[in-house]
VOTORLO-101471 format. One record per atom (N, C-alpha, C): residue number from 1; chain; atom name; x, y, z. Coordinates in steps of 0.001 Angstrom, whole numbers. Example, Ala and Ser with C-alpha at 12.3 -4.5 7.8 and 13.67 -1.06 7.14 Angstrom:
<drenvex resi="1" chain="A" name="N" u="13190" v="-5690" w="7800"/>
<drenvex resi="1" chain="A" name="CA" u="12300" v="-4500" w="7800"/>
<drenvex resi="1" chain="A" name="C" u="13200" v="-3300" w="7800"/>
<drenvex resi="2" chain="A" name="N" u="12850" v="-2250" w="7080"/>
<drenvex resi="2" chain="A" name="CA" u="13670" v="-1060" w="7140"/>
<drenvex resi="2" chain="A" name="C" u="12900" v="30" w="7870"/>
! end
This chain:
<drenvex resi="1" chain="A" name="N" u="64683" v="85723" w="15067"/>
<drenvex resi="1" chain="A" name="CA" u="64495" v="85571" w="13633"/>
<drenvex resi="1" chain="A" name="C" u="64647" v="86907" w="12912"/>
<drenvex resi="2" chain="A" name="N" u="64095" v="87492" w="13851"/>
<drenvex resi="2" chain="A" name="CA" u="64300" v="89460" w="13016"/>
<drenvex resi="2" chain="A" name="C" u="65318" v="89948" w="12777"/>
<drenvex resi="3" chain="A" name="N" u="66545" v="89561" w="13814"/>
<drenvex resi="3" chain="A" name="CA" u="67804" v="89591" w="13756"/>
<drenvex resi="3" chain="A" name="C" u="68770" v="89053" w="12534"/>
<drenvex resi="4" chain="A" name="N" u="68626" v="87622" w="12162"/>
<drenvex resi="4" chain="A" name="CA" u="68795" v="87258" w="11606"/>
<drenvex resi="4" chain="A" name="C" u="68407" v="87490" w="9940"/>
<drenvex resi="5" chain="A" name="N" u="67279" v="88056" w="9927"/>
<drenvex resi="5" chain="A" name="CA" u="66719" v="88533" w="8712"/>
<drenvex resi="5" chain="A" name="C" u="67330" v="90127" w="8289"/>
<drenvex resi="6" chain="A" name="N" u="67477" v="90659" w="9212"/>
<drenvex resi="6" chain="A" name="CA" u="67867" v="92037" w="9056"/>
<drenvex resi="6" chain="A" name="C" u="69739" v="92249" w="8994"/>
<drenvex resi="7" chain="A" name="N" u="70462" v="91166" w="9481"/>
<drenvex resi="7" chain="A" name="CA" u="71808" v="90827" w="9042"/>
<drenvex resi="7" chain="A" name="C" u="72239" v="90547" w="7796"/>
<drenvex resi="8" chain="A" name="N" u="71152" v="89602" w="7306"/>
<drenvex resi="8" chain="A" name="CA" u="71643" v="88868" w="6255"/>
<drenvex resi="8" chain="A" name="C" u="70803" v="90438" w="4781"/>
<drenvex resi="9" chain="A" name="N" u="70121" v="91245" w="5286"/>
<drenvex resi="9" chain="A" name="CA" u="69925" v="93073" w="4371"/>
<drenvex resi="9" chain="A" name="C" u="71108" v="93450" w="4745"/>
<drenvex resi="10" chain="A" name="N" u="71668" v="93413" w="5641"/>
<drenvex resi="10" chain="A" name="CA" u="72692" v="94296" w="5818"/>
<drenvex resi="10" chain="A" name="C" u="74043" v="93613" w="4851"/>
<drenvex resi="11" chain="A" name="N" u="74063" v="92335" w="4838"/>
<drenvex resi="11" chain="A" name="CA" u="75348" v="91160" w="4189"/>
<drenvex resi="11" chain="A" name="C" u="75091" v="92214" w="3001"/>
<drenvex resi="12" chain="A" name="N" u="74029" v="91911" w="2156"/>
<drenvex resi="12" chain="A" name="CA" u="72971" v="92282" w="814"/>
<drenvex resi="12" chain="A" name="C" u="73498" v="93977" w="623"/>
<drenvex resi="13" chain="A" name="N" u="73229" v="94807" w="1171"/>
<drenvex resi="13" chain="A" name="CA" u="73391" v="95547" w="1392"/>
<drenvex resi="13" chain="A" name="C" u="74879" v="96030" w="717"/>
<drenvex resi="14" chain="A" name="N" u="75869" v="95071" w="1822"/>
<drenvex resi="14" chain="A" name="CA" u="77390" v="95891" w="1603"/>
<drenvex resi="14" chain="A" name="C" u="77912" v="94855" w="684"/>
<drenvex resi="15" chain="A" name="N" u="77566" v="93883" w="-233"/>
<drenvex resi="15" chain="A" name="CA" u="78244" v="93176" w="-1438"/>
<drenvex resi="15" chain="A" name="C" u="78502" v="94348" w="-2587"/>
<drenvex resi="16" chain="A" name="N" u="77941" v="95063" w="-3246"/>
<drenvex resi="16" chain="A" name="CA" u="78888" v="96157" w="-4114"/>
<drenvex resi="16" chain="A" name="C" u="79295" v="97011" w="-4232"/>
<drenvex resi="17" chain="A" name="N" u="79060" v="97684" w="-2461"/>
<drenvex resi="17" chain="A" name="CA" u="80184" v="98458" w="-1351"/>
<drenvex resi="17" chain="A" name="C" u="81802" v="97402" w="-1875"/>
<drenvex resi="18" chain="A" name="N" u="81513" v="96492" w="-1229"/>
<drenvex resi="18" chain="A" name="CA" u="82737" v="95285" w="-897"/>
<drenvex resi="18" chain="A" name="C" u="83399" v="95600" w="-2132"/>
<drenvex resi="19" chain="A" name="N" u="82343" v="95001" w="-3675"/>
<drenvex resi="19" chain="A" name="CA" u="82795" v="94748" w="-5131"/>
<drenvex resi="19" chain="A" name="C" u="83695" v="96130" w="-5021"/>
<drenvex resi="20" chain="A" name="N" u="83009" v="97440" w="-4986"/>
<drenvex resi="20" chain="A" name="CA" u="83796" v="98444" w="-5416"/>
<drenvex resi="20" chain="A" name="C" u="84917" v="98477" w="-4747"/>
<drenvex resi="21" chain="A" name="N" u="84860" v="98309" w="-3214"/>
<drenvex resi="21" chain="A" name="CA" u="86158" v="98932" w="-2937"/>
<drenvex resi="21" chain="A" name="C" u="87552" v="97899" w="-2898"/>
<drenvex resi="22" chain="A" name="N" u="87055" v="96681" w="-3510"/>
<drenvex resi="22" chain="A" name="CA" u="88186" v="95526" w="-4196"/>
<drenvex resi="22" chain="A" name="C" u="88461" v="95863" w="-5365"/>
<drenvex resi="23" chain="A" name="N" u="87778" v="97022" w="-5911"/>
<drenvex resi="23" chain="A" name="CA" u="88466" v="97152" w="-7254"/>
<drenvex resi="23" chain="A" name="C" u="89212" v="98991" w="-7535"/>
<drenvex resi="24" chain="A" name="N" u="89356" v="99332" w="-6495"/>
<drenvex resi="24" chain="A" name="CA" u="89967" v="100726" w="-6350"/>
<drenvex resi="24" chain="A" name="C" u="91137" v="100693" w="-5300"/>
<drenvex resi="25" chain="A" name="N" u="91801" v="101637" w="-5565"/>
<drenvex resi="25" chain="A" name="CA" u="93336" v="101512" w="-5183"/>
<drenvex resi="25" chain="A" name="C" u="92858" v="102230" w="-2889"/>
<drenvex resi="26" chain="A" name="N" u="93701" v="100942" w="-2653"/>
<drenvex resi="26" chain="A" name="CA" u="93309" v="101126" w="-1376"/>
<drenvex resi="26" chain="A" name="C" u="93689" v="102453" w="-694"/>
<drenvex resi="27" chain="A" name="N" u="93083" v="102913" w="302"/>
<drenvex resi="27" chain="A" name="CA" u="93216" v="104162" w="1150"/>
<drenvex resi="27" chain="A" name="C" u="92825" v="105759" w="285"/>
<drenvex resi="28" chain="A" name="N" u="92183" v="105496" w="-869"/>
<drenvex resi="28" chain="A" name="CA" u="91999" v="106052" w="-1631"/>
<drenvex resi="28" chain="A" name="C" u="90691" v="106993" w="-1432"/>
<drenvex resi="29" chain="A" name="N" u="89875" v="108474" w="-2095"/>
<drenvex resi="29" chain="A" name="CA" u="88968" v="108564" w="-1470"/>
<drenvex resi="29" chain="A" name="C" u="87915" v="107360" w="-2311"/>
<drenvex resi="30" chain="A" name="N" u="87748" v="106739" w="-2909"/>
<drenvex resi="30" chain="A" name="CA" u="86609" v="106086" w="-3454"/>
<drenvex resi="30" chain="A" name="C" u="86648" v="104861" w="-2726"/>
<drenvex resi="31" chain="A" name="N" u="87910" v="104531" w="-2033"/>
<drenvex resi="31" chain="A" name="CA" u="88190" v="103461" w="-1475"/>
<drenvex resi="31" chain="A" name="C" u="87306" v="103824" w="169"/>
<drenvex resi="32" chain="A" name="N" u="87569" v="105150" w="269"/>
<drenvex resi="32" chain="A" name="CA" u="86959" v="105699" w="2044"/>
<drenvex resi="32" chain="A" name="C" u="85259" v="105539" w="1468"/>
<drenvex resi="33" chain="A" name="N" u="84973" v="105972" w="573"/>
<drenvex resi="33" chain="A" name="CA" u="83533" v="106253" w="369"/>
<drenvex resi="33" chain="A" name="C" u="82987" v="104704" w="-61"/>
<drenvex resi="34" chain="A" name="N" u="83738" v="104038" w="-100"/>
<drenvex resi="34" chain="A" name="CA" u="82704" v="102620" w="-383"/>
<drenvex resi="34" chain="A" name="C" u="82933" v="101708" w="781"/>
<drenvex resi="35" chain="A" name="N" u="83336" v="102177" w="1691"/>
<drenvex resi="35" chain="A" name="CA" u="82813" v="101529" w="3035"/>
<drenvex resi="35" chain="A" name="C" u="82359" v="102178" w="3925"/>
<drenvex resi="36" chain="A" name="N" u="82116" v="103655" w="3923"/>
<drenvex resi="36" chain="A" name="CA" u="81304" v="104468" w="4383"/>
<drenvex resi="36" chain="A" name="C" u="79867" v="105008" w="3852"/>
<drenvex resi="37" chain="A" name="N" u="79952" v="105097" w="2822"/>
<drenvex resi="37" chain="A" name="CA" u="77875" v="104934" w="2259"/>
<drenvex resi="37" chain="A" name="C" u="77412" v="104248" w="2834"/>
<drenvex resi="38" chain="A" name="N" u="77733" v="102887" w="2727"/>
<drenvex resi="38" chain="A" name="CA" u="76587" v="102240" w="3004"/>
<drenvex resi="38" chain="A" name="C" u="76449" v="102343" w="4735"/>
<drenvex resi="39" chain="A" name="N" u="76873" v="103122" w="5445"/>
<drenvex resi="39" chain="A" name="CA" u="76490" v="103187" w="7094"/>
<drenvex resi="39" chain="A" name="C" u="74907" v="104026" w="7079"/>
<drenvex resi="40" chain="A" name="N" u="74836" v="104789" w="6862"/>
<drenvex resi="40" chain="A" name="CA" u="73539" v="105135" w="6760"/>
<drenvex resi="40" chain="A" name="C" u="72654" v="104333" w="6098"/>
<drenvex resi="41" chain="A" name="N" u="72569" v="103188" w="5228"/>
<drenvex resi="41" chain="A" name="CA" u="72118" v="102772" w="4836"/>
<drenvex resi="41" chain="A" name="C" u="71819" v="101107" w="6113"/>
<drenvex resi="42" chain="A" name="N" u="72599" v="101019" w="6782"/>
<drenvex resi="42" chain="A" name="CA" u="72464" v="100331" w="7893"/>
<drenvex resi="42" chain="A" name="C" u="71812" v="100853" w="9210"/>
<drenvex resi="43" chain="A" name="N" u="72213" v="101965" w="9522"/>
<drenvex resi="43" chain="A" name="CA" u="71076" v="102293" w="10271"/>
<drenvex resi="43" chain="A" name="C" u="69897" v="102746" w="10152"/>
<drenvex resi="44" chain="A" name="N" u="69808" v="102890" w="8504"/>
<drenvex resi="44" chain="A" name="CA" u="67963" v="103225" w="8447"/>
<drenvex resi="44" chain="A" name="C" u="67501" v="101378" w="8429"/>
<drenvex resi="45" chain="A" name="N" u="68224" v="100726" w="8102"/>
<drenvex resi="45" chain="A" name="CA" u="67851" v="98521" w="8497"/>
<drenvex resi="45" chain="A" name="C" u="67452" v="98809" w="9630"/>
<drenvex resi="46" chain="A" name="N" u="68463" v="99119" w="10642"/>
<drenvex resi="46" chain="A" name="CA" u="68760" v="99132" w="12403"/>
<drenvex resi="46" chain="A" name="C" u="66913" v="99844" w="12710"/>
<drenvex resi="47" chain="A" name="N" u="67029" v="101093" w="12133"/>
<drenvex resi="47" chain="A" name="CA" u="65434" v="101660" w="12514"/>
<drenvex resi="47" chain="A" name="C" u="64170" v="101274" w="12159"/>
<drenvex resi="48" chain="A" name="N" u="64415" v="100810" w="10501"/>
<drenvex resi="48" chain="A" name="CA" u="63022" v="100626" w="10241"/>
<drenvex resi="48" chain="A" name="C" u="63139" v="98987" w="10653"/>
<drenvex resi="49" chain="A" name="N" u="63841" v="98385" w="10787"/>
<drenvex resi="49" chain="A" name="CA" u="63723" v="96843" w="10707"/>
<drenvex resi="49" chain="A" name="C" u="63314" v="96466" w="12316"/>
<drenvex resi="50" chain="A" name="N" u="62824" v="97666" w="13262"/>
<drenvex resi="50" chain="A" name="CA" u="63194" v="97834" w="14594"/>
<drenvex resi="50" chain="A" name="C" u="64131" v="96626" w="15175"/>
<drenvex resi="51" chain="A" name="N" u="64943" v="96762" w="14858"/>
<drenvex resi="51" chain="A" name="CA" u="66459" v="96410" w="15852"/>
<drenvex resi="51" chain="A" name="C" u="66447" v="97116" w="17181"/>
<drenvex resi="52" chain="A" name="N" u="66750" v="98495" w="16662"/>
<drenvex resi="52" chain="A" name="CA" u="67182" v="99347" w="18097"/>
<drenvex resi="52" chain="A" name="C" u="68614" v="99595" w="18086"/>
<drenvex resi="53" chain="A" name="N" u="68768" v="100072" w="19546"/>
<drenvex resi="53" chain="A" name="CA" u="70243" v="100042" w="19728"/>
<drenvex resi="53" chain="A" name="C" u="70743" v="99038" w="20562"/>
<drenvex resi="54" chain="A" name="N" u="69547" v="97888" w="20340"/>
<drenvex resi="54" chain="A" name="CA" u="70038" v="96909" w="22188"/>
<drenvex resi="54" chain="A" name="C" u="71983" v="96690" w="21946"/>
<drenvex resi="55" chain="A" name="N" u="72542" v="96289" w="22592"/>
<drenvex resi="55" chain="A" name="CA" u="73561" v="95948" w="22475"/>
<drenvex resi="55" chain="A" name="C" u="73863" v="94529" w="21602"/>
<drenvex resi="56" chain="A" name="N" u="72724" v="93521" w="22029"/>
<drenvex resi="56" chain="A" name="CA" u="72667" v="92258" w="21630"/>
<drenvex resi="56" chain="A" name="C" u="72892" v="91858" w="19780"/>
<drenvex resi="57" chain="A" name="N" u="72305" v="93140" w="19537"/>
<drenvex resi="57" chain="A" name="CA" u="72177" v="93543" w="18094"/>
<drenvex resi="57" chain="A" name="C" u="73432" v="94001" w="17261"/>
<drenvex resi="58" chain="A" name="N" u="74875" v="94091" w="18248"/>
<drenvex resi="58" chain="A" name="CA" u="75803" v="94789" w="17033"/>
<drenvex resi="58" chain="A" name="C" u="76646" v="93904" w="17057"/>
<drenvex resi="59" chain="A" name="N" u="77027" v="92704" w="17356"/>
<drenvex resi="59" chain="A" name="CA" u="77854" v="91722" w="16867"/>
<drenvex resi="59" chain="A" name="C" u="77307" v="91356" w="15839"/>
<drenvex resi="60" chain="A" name="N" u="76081" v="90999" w="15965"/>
<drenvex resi="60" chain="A" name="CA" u="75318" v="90404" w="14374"/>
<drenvex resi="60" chain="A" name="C" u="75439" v="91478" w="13129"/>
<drenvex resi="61" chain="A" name="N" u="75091" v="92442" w="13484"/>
<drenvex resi="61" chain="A" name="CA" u="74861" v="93685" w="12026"/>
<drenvex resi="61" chain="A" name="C" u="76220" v="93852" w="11956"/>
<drenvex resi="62" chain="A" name="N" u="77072" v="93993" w="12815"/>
<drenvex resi="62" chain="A" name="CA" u="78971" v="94541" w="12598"/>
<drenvex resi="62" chain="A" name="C" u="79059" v="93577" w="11652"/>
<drenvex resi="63" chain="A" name="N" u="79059" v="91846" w="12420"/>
<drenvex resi="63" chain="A" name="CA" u="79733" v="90891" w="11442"/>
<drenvex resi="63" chain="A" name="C" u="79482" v="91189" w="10041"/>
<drenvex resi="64" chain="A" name="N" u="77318" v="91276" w="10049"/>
<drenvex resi="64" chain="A" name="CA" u="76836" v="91387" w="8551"/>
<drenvex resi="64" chain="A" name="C" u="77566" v="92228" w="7305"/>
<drenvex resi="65" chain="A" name="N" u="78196" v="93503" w="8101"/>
<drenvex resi="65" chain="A" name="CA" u="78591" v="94614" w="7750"/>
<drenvex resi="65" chain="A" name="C" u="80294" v="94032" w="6913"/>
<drenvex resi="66" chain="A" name="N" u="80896" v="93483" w="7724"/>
<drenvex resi="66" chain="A" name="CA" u="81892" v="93513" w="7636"/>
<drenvex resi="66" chain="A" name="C" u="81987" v="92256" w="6288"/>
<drenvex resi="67" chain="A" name="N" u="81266" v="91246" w="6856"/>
<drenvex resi="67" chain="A" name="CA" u="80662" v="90079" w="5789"/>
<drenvex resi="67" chain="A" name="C" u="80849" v="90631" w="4493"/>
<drenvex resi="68" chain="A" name="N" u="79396" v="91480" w="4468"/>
<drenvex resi="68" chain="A" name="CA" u="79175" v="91791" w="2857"/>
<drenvex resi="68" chain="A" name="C" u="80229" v="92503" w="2231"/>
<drenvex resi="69" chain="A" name="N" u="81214" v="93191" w="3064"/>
<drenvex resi="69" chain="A" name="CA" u="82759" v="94104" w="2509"/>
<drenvex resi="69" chain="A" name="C" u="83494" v="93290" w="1724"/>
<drenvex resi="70" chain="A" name="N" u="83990" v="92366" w="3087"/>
<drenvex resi="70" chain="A" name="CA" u="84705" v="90935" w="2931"/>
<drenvex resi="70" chain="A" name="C" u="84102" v="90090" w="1313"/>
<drenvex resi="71" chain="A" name="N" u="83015" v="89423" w="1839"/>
<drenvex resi="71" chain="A" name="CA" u="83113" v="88906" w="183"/>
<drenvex resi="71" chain="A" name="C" u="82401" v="89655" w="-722"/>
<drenvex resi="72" chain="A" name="N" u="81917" v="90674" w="-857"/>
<drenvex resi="72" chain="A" name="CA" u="81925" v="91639" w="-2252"/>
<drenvex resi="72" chain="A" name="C" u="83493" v="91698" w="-2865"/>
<drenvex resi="73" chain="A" name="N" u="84565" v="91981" w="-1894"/>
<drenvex resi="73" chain="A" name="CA" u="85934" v="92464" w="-2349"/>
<drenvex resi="73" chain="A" name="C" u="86323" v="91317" w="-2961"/>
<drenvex resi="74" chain="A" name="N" u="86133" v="89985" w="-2163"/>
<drenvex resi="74" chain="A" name="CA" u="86998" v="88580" w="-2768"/>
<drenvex resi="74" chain="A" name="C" u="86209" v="88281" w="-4138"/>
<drenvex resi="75" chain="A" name="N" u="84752" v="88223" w="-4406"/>
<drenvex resi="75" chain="A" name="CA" u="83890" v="88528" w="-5702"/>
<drenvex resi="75" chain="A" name="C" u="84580" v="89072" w="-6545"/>
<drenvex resi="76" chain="A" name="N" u="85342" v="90502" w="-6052"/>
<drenvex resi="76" chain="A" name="CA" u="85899" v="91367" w="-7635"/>
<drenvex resi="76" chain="A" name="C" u="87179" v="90907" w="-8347"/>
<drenvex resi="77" chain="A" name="N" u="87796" v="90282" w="-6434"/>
<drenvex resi="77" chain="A" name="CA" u="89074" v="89741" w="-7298"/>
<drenvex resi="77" chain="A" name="C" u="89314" v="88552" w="-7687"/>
<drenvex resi="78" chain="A" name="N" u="87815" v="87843" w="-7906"/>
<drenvex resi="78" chain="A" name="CA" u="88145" v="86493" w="-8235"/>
<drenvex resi="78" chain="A" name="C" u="87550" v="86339" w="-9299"/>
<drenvex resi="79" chain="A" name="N" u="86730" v="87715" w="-9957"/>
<drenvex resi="79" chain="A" name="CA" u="85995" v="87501" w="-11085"/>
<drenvex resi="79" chain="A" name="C" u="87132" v="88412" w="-11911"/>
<drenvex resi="80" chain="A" name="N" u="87921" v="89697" w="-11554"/>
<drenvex resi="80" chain="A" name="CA" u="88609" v="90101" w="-12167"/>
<drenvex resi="80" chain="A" name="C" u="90151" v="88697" w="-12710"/>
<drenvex resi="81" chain="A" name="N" u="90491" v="88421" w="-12236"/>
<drenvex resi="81" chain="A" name="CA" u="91674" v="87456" w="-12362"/>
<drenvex resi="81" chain="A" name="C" u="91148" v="86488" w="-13355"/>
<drenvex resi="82" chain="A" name="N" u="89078" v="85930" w="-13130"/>
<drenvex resi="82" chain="A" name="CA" u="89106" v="84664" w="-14073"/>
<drenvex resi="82" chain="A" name="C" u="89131" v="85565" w="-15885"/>
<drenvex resi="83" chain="A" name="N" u="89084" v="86901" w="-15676"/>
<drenvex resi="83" chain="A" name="CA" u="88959" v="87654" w="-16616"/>
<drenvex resi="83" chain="A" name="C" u="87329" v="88077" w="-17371"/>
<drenvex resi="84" chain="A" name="N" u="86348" v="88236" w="-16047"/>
<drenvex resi="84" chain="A" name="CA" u="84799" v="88074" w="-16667"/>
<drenvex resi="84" chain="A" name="C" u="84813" v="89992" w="-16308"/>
! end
């Protein structure tokens, strides 16, 4: 359950990581820095949320990670296009 709770901070987490870097020109530095902040911000989850480093633990937080990128980015470009 801890697992699960501490994935879905991490989803939370990288949604306006995601937003920003769907709305900046890719390979860019603002584009490098909005999927890199928030890593420290995942492993202080990983520590204080005691996770650890088990192994069992990084398919779930990767996916979470990658999750919240994923649809923060599709968020910007689907709210940019409806024109909000």
């Amino acid at each position: 359950m801890r697992l699960a709770i501490l994935s879905a901070f991490v989803l939370l987490i990288n949604l306006p990581f995601g937003w920003w870097r769907g709305r900046v020109r890719r390979f860019s530095f603002q584009w490098f820095l909005s999927i890199h902040l928030p890593v420290p911000l995942v492993i202080a989850v990983r520590v204080f949320g005691g996770a650890g480093w088990e192994i069992k633990t990084y398919p779930a937080l990767v996916g979470a990670y990658f999750a919240g990128q994923l649809l923060g980015s599709r968020l910007a470009r689907l709210l940019a296009r409806e024109g909000a």
